[in-house]
C-alpha positions as CSV (number, residue, x, y, z in Angstrom):
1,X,-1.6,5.4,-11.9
2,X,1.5,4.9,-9.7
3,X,-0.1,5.5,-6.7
4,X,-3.1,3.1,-7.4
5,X,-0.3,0.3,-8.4
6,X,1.7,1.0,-5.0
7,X,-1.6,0.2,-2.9
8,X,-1.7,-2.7,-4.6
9,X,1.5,-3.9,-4.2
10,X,1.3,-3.0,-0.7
11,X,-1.7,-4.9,-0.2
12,X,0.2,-7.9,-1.8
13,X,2.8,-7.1,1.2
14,X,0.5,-7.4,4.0
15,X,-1.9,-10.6,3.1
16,X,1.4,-12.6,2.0
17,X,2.6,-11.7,5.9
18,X,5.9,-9.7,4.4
19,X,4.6,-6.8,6.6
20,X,2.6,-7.3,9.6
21,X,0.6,-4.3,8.8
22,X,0.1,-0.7,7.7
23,X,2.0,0.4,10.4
24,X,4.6,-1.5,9.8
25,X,4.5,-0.6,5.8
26,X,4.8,3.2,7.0
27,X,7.8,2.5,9.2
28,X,9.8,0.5,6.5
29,X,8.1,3.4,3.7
30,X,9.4,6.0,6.0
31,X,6.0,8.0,5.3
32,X,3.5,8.9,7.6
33,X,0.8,6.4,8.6
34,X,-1.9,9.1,7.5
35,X,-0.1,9.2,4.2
36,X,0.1,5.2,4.0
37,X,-4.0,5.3,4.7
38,X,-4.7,7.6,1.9
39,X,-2.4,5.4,-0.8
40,X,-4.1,2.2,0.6
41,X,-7.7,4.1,0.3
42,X,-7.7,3.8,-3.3
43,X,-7.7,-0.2,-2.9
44,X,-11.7,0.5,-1.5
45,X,-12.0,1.9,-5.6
46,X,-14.3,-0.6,-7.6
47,X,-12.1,-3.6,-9.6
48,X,-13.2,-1.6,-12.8
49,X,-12.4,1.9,-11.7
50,X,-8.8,0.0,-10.4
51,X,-8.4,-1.1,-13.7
52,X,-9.5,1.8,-15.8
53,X,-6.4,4.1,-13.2
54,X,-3.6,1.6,-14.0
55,X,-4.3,2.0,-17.9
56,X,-4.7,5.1,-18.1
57,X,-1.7,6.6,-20.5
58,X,1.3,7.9,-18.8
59,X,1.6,11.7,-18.7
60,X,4.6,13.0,-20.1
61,X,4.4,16.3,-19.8
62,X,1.7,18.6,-18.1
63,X,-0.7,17.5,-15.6
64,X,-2.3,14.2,-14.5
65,X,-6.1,13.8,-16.0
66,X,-6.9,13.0,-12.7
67,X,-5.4,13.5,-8.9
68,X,-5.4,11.5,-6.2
69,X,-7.3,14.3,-4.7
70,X,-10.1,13.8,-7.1
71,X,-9.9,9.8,-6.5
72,X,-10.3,10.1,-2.5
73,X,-14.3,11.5,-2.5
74,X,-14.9,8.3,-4.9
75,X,-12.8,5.9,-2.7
76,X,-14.6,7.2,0.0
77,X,-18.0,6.0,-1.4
78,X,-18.9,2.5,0.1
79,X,-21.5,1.4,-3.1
80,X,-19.2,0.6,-6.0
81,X,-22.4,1.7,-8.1
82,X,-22.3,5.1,-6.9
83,X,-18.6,5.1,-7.7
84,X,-18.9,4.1,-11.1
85,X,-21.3,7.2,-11.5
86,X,-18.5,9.8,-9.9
87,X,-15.8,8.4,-12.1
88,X,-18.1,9.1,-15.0
């Protein structure tokens, strides 16, 4: 949930021109731009799927329902049908 809210906010960084780029966003993040590209991945999630990560409850204790390593095989999927049926 963080993570997906984070690529968004980034996003919001770069098209208002606050950063020049994802380059530029790893620099000032101090993270690797590998790193940066795997956060800003999850923006190519369908608007649903978006949605349905940043309400998802917060965990308190024990794990995650779902990883960012799970969300990266579906982000990676270019037909936002086909991603709705992964999520599933």
């Amino acid at each position: 949930m963080r993570l997906m809210a984070l690529a968004i906010r980034f996003g919001q960084l770069i098209r208002d021109s606050v950063l020049a780029d994802q380059a530029e966003l790893a620099r000032v993040g101090h993270v690797s731009q590998a790193r940066l590209t795997q956060v800003m991945n999850l923006l190519n999630l369908a608007p649903d799927i978006q949605e349905q990560i940043l309400h998802l409850s917060r965990v308190e204790r024990g794990r995650d329902p779902i990883t960012e390593r799970e969300l990266q095989p579906i982000a990676a999927t270019a037909n936002w049908t086909r991603q709705r049926e992964l999520w599933e």
